[in-house]
VOBA-1610 file (N, C-alpha, C; in pm, whole numbers, padded with zeros to 5 digits, always signed):
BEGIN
Unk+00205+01803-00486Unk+00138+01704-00403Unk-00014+01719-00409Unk-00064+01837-00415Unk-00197+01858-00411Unk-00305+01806-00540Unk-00233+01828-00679Unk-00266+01687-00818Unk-00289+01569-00754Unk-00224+01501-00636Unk-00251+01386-00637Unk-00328+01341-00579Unk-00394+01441-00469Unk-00539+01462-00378Unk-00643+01480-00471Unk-00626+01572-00585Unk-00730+01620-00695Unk-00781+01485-00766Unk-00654+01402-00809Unk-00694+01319-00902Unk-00725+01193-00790Unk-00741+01184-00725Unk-00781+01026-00617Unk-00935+01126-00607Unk-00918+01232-00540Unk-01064+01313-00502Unk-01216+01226-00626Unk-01100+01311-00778Unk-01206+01281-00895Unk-01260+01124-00916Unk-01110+01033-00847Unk-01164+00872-00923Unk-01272+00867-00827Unk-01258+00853-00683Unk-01334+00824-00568Unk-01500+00918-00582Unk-01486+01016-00664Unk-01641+01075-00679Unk-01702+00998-00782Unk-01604+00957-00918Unk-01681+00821-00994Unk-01701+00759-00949Unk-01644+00680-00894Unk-01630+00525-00816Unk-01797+00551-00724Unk-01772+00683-00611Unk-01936+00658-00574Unk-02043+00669-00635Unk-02049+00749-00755Unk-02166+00752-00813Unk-02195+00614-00877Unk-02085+00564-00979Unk-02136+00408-01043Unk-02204+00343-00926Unk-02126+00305-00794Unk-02164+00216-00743Unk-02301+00248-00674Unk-02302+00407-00632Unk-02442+00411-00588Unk-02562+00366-00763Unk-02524+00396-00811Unk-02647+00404-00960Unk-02693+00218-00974Unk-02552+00169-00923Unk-02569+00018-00943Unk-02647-00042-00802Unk-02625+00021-00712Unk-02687-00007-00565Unk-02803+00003-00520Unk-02861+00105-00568Unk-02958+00157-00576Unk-03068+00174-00673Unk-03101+00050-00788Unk-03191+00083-00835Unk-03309+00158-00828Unk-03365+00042-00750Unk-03534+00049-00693Unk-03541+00159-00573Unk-03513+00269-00547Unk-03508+00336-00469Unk-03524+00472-00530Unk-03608+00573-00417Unk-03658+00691-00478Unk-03505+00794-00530Unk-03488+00869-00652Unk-03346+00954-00653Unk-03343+01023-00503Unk-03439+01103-00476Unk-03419+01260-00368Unk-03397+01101-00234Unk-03430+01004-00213Unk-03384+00944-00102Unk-03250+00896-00124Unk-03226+00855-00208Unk-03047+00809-00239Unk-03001+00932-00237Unk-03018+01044-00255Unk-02932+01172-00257Unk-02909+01195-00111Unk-03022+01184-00001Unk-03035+01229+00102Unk-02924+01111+00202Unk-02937+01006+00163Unk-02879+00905+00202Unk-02696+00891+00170Unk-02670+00968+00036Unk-02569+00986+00032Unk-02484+01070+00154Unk-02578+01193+00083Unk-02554+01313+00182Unk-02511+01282+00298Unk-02572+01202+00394Unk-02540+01199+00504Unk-02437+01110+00558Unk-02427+01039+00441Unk-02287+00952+00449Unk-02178+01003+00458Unk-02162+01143+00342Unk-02061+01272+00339Unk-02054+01334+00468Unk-02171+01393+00504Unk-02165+01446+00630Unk-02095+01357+00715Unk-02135+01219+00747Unk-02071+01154+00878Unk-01904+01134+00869Unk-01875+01147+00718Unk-01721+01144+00705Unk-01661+01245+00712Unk-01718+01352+00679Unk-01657+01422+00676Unk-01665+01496+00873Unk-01768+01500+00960Unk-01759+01515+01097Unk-01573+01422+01149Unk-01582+01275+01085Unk-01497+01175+01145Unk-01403+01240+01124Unk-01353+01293+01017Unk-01229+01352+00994Unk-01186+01490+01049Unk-01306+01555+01085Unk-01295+01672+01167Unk-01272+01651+01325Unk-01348+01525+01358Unk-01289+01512+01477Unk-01157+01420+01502
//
């Protein structure tokens, strides 16, 4: 069961990077990183609580 967490894990980390690279042109890298980041963070809090 745990392959099938691994392999959704891997598509869903492509899937955000294309779409951030496509989303985000015109925008500084270290601010889209930071902006990610905290997107991770807030999901990952939701799921903790």
């Amino acid at each position: 069961m745990w392959w099938i967490f691994a392999i959704l894990s891997a598509v869903f980390a492509a899937a955000t990077a294309i779409l951030a690279k496509m989303g985000i042109e015109g925008v500084d890298s270290n601010l889209a990183t930071a902006i990610r980041t905290i997107v991770v963070l807030l999901m990952a809090w939701g799921m903790v609580l």
